[in-house]
C-alpha positions as CSV (number, residue, x, y, z in Angstrom):
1,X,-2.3,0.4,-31.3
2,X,-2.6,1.7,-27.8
3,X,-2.8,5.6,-28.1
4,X,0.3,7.4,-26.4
5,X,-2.1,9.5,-24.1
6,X,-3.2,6.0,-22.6
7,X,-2.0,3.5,-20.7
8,X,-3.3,-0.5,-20.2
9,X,-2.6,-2.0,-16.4
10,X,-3.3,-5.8,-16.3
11,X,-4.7,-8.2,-13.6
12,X,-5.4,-11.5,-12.9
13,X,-2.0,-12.8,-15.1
14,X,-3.6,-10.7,-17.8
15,X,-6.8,-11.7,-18.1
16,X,-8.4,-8.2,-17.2
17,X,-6.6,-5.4,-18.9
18,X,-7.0,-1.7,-18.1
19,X,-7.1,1.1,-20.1
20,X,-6.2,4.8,-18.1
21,X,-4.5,8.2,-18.4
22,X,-1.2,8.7,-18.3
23,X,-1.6,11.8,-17.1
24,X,-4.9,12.3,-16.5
25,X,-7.1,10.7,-13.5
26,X,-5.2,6.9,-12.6
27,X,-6.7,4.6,-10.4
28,X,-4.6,4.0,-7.1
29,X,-4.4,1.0,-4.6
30,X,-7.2,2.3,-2.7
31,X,-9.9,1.2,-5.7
32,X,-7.7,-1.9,-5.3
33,X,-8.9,-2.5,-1.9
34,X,-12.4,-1.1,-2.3
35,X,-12.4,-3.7,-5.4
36,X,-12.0,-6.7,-2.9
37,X,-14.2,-5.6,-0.3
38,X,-17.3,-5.5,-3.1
39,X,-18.9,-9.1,-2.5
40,X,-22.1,-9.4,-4.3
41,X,-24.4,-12.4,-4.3
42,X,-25.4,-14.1,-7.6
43,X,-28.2,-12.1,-9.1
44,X,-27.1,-8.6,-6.9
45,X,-27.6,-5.3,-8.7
46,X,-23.9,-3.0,-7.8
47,X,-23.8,0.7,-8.3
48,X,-20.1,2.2,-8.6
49,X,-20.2,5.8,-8.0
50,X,-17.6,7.7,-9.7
51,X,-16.2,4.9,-11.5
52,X,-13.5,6.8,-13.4
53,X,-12.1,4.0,-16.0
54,X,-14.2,1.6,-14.8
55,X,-11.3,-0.2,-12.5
56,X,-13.6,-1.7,-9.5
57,X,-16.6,-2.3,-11.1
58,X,-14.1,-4.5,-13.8
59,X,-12.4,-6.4,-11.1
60,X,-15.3,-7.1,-9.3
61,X,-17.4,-8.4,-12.3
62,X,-14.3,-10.3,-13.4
63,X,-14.7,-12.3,-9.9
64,X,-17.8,-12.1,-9.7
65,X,-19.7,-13.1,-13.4
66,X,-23.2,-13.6,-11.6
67,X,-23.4,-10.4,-10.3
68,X,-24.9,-6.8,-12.7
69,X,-22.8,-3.9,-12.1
70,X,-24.0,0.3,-12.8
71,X,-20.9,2.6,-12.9
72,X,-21.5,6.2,-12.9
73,X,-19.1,9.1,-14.1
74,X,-19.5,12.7,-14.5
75,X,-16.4,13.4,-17.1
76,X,-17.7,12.3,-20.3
77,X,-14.2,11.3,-21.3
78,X,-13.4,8.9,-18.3
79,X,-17.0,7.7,-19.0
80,X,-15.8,7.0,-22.1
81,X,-12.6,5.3,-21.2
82,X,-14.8,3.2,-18.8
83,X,-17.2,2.3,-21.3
84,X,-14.4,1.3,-24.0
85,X,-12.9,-1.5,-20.9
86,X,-16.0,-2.7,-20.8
87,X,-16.2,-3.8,-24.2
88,X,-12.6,-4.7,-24.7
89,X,-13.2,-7.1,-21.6
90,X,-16.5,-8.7,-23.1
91,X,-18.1,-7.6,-19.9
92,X,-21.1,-6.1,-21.4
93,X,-23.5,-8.3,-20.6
94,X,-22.4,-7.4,-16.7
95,X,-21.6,-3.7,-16.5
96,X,-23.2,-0.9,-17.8
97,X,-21.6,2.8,-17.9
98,X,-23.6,5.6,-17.1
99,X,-22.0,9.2,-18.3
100,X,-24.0,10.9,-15.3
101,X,-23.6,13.4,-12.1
102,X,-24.2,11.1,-9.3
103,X,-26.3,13.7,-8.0
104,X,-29.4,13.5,-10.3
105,X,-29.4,9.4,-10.9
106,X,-32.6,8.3,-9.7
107,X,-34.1,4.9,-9.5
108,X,-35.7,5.0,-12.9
109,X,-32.2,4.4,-14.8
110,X,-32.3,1.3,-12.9
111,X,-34.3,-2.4,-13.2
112,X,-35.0,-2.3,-9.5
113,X,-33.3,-0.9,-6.4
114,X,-29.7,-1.7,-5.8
115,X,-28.6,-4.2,-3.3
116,X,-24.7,-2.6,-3.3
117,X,-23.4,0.5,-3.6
118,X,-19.8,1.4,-3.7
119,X,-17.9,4.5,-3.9
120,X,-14.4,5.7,-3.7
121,X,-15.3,9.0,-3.1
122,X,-13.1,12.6,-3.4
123,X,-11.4,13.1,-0.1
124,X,-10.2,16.6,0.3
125,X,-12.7,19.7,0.6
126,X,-12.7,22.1,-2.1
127,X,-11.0,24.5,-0.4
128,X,-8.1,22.0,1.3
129,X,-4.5,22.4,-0.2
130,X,-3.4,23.0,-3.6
131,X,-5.8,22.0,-6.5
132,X,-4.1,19.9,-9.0
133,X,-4.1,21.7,-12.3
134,X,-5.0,18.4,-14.2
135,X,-9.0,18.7,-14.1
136,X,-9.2,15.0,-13.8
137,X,-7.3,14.7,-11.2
138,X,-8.3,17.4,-9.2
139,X,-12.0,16.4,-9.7
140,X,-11.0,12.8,-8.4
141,X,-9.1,14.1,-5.4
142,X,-11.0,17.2,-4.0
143,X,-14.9,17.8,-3.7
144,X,-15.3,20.3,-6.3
145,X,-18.4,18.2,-8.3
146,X,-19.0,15.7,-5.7
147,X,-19.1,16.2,-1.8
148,X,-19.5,13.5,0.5
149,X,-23.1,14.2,1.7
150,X,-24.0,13.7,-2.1
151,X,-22.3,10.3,-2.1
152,X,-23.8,9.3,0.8
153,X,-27.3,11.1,-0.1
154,X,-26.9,9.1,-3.7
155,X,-26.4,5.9,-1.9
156,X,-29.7,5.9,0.3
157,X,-31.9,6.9,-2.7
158,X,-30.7,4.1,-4.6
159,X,-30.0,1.4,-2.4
160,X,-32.8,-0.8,-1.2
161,X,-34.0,-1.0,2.8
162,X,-30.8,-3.3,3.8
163,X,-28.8,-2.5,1.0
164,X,-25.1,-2.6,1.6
165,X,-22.5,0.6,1.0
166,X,-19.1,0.0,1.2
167,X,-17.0,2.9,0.7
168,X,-12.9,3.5,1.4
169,X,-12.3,7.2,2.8
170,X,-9.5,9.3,4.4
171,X,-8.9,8.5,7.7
172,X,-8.8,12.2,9.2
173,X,-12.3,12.3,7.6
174,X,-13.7,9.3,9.5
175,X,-15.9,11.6,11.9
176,X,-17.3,13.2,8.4
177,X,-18.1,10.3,6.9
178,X,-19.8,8.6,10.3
179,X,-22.3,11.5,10.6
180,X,-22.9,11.8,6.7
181,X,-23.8,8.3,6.3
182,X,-26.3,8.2,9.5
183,X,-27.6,11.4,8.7
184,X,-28.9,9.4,5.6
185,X,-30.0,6.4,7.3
186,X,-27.0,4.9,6.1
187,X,-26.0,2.6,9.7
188,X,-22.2,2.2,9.9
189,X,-22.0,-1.5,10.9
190,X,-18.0,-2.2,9.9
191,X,-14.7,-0.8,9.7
192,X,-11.3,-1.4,9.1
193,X,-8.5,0.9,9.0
194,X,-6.0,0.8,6.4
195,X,-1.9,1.4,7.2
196,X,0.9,1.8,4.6
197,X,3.5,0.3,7.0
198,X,2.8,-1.8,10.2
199,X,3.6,1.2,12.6
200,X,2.5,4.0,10.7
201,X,-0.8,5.8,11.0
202,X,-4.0,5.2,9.5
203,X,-4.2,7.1,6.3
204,X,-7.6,5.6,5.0
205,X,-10.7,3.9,6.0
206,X,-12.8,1.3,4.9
207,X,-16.4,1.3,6.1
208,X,-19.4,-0.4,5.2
209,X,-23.2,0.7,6.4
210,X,-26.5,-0.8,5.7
211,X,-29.3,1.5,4.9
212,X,-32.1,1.7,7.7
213,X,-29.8,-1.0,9.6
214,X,-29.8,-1.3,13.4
215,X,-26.7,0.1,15.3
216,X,-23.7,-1.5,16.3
217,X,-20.3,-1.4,14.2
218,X,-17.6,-3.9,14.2
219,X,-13.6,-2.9,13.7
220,X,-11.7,-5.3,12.0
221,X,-8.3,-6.3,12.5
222,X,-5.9,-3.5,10.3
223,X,-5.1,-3.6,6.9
224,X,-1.3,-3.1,6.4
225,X,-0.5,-2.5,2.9
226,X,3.7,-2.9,2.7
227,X,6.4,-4.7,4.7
228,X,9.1,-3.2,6.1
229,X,11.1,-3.8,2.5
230,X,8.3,-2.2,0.3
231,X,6.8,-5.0,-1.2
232,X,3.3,-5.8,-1.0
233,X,2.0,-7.6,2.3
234,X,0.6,-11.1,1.4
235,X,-3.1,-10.1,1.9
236,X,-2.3,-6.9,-0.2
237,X,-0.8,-9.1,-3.0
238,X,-3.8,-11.3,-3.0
239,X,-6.2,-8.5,-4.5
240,X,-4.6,-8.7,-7.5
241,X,-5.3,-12.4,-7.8
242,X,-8.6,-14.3,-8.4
């Protein structure tokens, strides 16, 4: 029996099933979108930072079954949640949950250093609008445990020279998350902004960086997420599929 604080969100015609809050912390299409962008080789090492129920580092090993994910969380009972999709998945043997503040993991919790890192990080400051009064919400949305210099500070210490971090980020914070990431040798080498309608503003960002790589950044073509009737563009629609 499911238990009435949870939901279960399926994908891939119900081959992955997902396990959140129903009032708590829920995964939104942005970790839909971050989830396509991850690409690891066979063999690759992924850290997810901030994995909350687990939700990209599950898609992504679901596509992916060569590939060793690492997803770190902070609130013991979204670690937990995380943990318990794992295992209801038989993805075990691929992802490992780590109940952890992002901001002491070192390389010893880990075989070797990573190849990917990838984060869907809080996008307001602390101090930026009203605070949700659901804790896991408001931790997920505004940098009260996690800023974005310790994400990106995280990243380089784990990532080996010519790792890859890809990360999905408010668009009004682009210039923030530019000079955090090269500030920590992270280059910025490709971006693509992301539009709910076709002549609407960017609302979020998806950038990915190389650590120690040379300079030069690409801008992809832009990622509209809805048609002018509200249903999912055909590129959007395909991240749900395999």
């Amino acid at each position: 029996m499911m238990p009435r604080d949870l939901t279960r969100d399926t994908f891939f015609n119900g081959r992955l099933q997902v396990k959140q809050h129903r009032m708590g912390y829920r995964y939104s299409i942005d970790a839909v979108i971050l989830a396509d962008r991850v690409r690891p080789k066979p063999g690759d090492q992924v850290l997810e930072l901030g994995t909350g129920c687990g939700i990209i580092s599950l898609v992504a090993a679901f596509r992916f079954p060569e590939a060793f994910f690492f997803g770190v969380e902070i609130q013991p009972e979204l670690a937990a949640i995380a943990a318990e999709n794992v295992r209801d998945n038989r993805l075990t043997r691929q992802i490992n949950i780590v109940e952890a503040d992002l901001k002491t993991v070192t390389l010893n919790q880990f075989p070797e250093p990573l190849d990917l890192v990838v984060c869907n990080p809080p996008y307001r400051r602390a101090a930026a609008g009203r605070i949700n009064p659901n804790s896991q919400r408001a931790v997920a949305r505004h940098e009260i445990e996690t800023r974005l210099s310790d994400v990106a500070a995280a990243a380089n210490r784990l990532l080996k020279t010519g790792g890859r971090f890809v990360v999905i980020y408010s668009a009004e914070r682009l210039t923030d998350l530019l000079v955090a990431l090269r500030s920590t040798h992270i280059e910025p080498k490709w971006l693509r902004c992301i539009h709910s309608r076709r002549q609407s503003e960017a609302k979020l960002t998806l950038l990915e960086g190389i650590k120690r790589g040379n300079p030069g950044l690409k801008i992809a073509p832009p990622l509209v997420i809805y048609n002018a009737d509200g249903a999912y563009t055909a590129e959007t629609a395909a991240m749900f599929q395999l």
